[in-house]
Residue, then its C-alpha position, 0 to 999 in steps of 0.5 A: x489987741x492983746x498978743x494973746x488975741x492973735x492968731x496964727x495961720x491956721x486961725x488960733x490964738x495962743x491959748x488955743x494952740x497950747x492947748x492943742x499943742x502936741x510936746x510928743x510931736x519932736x522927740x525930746x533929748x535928755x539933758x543932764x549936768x556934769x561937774x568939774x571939782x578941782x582941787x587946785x593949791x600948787x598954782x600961784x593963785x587962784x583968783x589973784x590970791x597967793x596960794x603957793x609957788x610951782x614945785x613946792x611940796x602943796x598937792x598938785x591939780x586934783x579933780x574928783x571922779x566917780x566910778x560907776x556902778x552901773x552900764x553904760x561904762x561900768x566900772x570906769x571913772x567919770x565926773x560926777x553928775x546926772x539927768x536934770x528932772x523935769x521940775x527943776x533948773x540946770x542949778x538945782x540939777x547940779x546941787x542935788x547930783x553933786x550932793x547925791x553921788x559926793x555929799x559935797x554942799x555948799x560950793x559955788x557952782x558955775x556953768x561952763x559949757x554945754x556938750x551935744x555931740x552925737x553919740x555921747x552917750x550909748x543909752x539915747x540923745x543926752x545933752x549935758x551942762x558942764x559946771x566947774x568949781x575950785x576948791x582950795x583944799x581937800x578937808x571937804x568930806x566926800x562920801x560915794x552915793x547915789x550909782x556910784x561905786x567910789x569916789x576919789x581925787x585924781x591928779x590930773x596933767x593935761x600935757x601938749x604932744x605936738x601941733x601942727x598948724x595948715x595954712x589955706x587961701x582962706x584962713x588956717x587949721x590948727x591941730x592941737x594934741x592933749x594927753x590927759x593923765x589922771x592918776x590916783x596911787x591904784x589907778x592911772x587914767x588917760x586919755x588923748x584929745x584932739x583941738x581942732x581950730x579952724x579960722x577963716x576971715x572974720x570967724x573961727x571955731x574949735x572942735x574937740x575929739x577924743x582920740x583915745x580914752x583909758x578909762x574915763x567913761x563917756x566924753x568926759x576925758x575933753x569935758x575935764x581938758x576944756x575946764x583944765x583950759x578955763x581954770x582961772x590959775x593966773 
């Protein structure tokens, strides 16, 4: 007997239940992907090859932000992205909004991480896929489309403030302070995260909180933290 053939407690084989199957019956989240384009040439590799020495006169870390043209946060930066249709992958998803709000083609796109907060975004359930790409200079031409107003580089900083670490029977709590800065010449951005790591015996987990934001719309301020975090610079 094939799987197929079996049947479930109320007596249907599997294509019988897709057939009755109801997708109305869990109300579904949007998801939708976001993108991390760094410029990085300041640092004294990338990859393990040799692009510079810290405090030359190449460009410090950059990433590009979009301003939105519409609500939710209008007016305010955020990483460029958008909602995944339902008739392609998390990849093409990430392709296409890049080319659509940047015209950037061509680079190489890996995922990140995955953001499901509660209440990320005002408008409903949104789950995002985070993809972060390293570009070694900043030749490649941008152009503003789809919703958004502008787009330009940032410097970007992700400074320690202080920590603090809380020991317990069972293990310890690590609280970590970031201040994000984000500037380009006209505008100043910022924002302040908290890194919470909580380890017990055998496990532990991080969790990241905005405590503040000035300008960078939804919770995009951790989202950059986290890939300035995973940025392969050694």
């Amino acid at each position: 007997m094939t799987n197929k053939m079996l049947k479930n407690k109320n007596g249907l084989t599997e294509d019988e239940f897709l057939a009755s199957y109801d997708p109305d019956k869990y109300e579904r989240p949007s998801v939708a992907v976001d993108m991390l384009i760094f410029a990085v040439t300041n640092k004294k590799k990338i990859d393990g090859v040799d692009i510079g020495e810290e405090g030359s006169t190449a460009e410090p870390l950059k990433i590009l932000m979009v301003k939105r043209r519409d609500h939710p946060f209008i007016g305010q930066w955020a990483l460029p992205g958008g909602f995944v249709n339902a008739d392609e992958s998390l990849d093409e998803a990430a392709a296409r909004e890049l080319e659509e709000e940047t015209g950037i083609t061509g680079i190489c796109l890996e995922q990140l991480y995955t953001w499901g907060d509660l209440g990320r975004d005002p408008r409903t359930r949104v789950i995002s896929v985070a993809y972060i790409a390293k570009v070694e200079n900043l030749a490649i031409n941008i152009k503003a489309g789809d919703d958004a107003a502008e787009i330009r580089w940032f410097t970007v900083t992700n400074k320690l403030l202080n920590e603090r670490i809380i020991t317990k029977s069972k293990g310890c709590i690590q609280q970590r302070y970031f201040q994000i800065s984000l500037s380009n010449g006209d505008e100043n951005l910022s924002a302040i995260i908290e890194v919470m790591k909580t380890s017990e015996i055998g496990t532990s987990r991080i969790k990241r909180d905005i405590v503040e934001s000035n300008g960078i719309a939804f919770d995009h301020a951790k989202i950059i933290e986290y890939g300035i975090k995973n940025l392969n610079l050694e």
